[in-house]
N, CA, C and O atoms as a GROMACS GRO file, in nm:
protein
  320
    1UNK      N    1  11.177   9.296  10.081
    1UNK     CA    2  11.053   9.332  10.017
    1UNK      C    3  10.960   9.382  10.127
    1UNK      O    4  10.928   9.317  10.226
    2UNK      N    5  10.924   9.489  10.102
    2UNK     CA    6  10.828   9.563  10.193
    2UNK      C    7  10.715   9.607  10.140
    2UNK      O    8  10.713   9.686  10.045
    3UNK      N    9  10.575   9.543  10.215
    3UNK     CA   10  10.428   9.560  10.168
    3UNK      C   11  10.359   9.644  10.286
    3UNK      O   12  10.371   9.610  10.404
    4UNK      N   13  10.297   9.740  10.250
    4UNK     CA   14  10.182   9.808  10.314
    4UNK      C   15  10.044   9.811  10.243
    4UNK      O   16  10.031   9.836  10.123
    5UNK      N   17   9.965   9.790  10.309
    5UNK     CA   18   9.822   9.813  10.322
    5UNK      C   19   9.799   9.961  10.236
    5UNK      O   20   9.765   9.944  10.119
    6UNK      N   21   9.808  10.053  10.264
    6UNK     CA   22   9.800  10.173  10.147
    6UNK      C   23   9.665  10.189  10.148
    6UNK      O   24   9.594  10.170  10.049
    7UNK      N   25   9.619  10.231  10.273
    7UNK     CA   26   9.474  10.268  10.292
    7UNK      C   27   9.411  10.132  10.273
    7UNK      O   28   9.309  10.110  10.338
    8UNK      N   29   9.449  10.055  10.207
    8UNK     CA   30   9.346   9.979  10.203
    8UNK      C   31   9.297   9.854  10.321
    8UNK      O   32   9.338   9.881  10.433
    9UNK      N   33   9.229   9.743  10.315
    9UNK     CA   34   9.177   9.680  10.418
    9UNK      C   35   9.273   9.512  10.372
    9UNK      O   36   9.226   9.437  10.286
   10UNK      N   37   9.370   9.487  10.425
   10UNK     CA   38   9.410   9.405  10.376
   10UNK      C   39   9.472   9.289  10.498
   10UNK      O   40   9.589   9.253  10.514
   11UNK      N   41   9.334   9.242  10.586
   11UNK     CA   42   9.409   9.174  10.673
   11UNK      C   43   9.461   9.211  10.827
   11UNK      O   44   9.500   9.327  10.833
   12UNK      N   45   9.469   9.153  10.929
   12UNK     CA   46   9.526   9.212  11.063
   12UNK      C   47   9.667   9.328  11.046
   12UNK      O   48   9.694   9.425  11.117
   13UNK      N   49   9.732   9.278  10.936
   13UNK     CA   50   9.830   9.323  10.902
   13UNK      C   51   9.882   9.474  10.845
   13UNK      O   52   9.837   9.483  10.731
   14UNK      N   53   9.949   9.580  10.873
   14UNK     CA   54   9.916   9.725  10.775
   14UNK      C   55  10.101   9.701  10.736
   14UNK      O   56  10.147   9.784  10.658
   15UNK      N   57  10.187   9.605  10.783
   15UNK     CA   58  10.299   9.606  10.731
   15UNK      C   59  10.377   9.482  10.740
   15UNK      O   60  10.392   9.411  10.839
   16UNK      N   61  10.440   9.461  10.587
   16UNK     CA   62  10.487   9.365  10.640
   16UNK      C   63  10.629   9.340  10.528
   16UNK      O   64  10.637   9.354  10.406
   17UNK      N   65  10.717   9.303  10.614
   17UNK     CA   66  10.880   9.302  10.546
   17UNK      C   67  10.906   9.171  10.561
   17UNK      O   68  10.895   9.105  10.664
   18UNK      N   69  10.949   9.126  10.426
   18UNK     CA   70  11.032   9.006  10.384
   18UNK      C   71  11.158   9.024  10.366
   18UNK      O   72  11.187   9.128  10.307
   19UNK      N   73  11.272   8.934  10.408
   19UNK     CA   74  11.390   8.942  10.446
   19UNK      C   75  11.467   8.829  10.391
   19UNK      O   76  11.491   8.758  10.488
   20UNK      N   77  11.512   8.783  10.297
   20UNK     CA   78  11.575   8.712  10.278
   20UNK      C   79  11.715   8.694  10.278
   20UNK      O   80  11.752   8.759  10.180
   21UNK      N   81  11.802   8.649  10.324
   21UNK     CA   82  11.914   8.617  10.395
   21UNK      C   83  12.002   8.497  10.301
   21UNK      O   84  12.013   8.399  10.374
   22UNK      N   85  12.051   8.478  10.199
   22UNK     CA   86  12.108   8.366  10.074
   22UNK      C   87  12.259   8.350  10.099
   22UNK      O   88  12.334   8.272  10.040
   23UNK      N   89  12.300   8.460  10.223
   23UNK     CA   90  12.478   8.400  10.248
   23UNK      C   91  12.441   8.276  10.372
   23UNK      O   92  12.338   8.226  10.420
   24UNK      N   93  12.553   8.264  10.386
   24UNK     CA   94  12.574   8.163  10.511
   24UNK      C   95  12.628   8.249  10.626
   24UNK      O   96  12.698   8.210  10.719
   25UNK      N   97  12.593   8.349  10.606
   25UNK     CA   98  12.654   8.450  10.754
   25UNK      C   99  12.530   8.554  10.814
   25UNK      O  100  12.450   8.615  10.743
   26UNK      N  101  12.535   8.558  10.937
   26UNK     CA  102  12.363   8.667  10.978
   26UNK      C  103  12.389   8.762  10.881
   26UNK      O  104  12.472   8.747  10.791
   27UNK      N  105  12.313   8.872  10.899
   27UNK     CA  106  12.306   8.990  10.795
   27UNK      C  107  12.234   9.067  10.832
   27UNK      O  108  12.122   9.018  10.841
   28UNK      N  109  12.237   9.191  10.868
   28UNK     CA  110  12.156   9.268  10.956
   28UNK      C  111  12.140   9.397  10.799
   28UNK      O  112  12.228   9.458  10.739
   29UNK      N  113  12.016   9.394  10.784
   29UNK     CA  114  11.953   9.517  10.692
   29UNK      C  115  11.885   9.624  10.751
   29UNK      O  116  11.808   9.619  10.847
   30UNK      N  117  11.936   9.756  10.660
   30UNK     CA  118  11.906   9.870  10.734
   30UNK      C  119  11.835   9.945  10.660
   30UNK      O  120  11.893   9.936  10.552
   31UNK      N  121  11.747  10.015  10.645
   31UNK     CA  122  11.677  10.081  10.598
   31UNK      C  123  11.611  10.179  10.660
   31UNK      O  124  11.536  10.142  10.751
   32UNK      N  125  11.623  10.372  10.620
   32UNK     CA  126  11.534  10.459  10.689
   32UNK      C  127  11.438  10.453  10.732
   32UNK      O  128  11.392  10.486  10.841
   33UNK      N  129  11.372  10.378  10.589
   33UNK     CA  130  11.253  10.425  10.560
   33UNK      C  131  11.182  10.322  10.683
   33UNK      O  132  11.068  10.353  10.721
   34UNK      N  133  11.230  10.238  10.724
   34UNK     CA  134  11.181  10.132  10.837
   34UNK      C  135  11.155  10.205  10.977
   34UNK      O  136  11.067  10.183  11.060
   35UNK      N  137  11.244  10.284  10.980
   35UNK     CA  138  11.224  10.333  11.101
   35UNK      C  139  11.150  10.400  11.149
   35UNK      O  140  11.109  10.506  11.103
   36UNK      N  141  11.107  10.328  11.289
   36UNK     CA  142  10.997  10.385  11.328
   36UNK      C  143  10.885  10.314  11.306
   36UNK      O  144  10.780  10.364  11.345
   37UNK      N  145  10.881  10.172  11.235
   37UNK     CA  146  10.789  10.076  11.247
   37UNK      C  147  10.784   9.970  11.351
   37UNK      O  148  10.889   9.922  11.394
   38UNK      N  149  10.673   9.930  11.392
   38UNK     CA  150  10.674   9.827  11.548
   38UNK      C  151  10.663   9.683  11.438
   38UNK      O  152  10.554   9.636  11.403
   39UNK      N  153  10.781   9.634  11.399
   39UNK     CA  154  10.731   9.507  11.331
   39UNK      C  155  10.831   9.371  11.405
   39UNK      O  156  10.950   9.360  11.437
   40UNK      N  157  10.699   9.274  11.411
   40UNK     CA  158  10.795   9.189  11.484
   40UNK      C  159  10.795   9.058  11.400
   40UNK      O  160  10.722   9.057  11.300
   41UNK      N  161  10.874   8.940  11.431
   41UNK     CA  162  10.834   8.806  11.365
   41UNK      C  163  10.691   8.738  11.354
   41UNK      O  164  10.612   8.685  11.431
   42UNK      N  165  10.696   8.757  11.267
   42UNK     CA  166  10.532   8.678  11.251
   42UNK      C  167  10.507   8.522  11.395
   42UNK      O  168  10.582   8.450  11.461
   43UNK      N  169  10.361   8.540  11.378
   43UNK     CA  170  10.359   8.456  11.502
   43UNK      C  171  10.447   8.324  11.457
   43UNK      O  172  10.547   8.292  11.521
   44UNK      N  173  10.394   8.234  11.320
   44UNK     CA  174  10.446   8.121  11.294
   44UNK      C  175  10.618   8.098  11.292
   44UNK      O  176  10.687   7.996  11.293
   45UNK      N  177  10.647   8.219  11.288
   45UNK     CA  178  10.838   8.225  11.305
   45UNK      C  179  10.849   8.242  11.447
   45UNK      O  180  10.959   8.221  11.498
   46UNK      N  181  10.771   8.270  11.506
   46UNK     CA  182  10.811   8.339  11.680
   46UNK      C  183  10.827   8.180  11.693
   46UNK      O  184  10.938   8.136  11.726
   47UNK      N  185  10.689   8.065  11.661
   47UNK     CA  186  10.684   7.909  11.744
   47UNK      C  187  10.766   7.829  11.647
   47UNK      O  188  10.794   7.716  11.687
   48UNK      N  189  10.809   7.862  11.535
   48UNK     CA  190  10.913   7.769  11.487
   48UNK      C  191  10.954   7.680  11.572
   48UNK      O  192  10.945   7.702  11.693
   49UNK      N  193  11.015   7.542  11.512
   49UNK     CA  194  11.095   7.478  11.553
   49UNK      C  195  11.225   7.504  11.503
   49UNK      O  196  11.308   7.421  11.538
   50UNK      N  197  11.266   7.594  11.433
   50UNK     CA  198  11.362   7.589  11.416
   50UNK      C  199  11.451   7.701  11.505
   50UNK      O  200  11.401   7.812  11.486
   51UNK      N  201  11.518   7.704  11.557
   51UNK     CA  202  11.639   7.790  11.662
   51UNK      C  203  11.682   7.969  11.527
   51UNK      O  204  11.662   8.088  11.549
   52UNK      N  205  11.720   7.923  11.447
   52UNK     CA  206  11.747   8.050  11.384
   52UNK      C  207  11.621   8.135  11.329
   52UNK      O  208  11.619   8.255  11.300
   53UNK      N  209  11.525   8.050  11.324
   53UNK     CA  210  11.432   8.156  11.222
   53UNK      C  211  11.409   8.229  11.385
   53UNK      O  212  11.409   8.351  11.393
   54UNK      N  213  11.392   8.156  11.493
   54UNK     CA  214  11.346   8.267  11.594
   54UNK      C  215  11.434   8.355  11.637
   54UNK      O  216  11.403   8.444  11.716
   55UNK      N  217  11.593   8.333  11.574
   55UNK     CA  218  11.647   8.427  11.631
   55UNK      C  219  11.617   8.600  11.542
   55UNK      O  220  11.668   8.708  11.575
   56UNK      N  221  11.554   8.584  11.465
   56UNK     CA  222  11.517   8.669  11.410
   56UNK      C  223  11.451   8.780  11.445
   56UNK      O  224  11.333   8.763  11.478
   57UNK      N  225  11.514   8.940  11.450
   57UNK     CA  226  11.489   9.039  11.510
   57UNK      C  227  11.481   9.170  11.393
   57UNK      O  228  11.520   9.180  11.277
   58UNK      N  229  11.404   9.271  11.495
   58UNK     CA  230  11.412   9.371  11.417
   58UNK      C  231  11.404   9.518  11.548
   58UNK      O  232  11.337   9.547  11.646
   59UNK      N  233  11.506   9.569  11.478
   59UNK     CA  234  11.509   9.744  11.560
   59UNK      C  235  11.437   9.845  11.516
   59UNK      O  236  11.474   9.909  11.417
   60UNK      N  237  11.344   9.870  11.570
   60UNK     CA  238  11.257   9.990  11.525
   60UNK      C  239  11.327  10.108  11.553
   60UNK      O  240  11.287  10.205  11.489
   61UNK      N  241  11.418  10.126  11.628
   61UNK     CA  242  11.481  10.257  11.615
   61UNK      C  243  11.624  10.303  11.520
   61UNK      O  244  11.676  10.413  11.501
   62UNK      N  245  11.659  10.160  11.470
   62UNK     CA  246  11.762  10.207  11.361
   62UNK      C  247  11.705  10.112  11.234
   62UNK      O  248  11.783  10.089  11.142
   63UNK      N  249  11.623  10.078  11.233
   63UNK     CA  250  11.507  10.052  11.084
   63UNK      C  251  11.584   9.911  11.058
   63UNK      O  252  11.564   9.874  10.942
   64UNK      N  253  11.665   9.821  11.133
   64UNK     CA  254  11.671   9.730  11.094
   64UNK      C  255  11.652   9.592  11.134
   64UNK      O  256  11.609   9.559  11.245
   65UNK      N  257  11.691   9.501  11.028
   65UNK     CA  258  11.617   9.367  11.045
   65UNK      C  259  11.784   9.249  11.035
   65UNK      O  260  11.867   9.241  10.945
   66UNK      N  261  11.774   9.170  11.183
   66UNK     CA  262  11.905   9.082  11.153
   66UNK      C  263  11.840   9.009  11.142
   66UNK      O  264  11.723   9.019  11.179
   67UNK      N  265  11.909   8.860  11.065
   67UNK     CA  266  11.804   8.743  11.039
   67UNK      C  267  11.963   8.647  10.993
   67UNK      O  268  12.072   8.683  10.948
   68UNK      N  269  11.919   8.548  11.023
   68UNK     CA  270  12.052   8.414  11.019
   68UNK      C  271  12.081   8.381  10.878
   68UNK      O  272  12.008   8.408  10.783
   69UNK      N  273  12.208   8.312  10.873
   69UNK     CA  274  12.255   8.309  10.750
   69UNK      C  275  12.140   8.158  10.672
   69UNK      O  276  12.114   8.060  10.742
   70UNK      N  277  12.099   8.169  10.559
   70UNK     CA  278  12.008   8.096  10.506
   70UNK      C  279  11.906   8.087  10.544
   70UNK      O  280  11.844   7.981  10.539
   71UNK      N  281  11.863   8.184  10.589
   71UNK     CA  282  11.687   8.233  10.668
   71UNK      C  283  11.667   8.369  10.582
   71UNK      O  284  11.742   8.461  10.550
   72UNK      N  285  11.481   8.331  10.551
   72UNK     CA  286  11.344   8.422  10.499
   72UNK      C  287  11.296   8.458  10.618
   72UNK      O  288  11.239   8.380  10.694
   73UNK      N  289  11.314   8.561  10.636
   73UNK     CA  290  11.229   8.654  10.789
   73UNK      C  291  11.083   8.697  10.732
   73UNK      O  292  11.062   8.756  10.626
   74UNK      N  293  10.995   8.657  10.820
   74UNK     CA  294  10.884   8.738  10.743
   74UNK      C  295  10.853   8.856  10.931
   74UNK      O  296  10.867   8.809  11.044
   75UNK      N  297  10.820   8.970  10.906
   75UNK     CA  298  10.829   9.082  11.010
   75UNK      C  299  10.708   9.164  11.012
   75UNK      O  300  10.708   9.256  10.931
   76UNK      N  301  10.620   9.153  11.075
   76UNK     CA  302  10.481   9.230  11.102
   76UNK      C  303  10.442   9.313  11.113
   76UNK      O  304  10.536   9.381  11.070
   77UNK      N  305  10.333   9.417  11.152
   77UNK     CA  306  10.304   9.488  11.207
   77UNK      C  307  10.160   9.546  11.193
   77UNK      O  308  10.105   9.574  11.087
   78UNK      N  309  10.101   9.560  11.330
   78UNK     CA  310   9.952   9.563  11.292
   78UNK      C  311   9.892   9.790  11.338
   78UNK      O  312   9.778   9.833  11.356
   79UNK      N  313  10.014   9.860  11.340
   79UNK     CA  314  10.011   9.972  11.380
   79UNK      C  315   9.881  10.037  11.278
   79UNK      O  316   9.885  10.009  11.158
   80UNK      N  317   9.787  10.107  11.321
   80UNK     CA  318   9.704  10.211  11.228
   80UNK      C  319   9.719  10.313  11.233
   80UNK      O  320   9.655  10.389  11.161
   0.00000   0.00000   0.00000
């Protein structure tokens, strides 16, 4: 699930991708239309305690997002 701001004023935030992950195996999602966005783990997933939600990444140059098996990625970006 992917939210943008859309001109409007909605927060530090102008993007932001939800990722949900329901196998038991990583899963790396790809999408064009991503590419080319600077989005990273939200701060509260970066300090997790938990080991997988931080392993959670995203490639801005091939638009995608890996995230662990039974992990919700939430992925940022504050670009204008």
């Amino acid at each position: 699930m992917r939210l943008n701001a859309n001109g409007g004023d909605y927060g530090q935030y102008t993007n932001i991708l939800v990722v949900f992950n329901a196998t038991d195996q990583q899963m790396t999602f790809t999408d064009g239309n991503l590419t080319g966005l600077h989005l990273r783990l939200h701060p509260v997933q970066r300090s997790s305690s938990d080991p997988l939600t931080r392993q959670s990444s995203f490639n801005s140059k091939a638009g995608s997002a890996t995230v662990a098996g039974l992990t919700t990625a939430v992925f940022v970006s504050e670009d204008r």
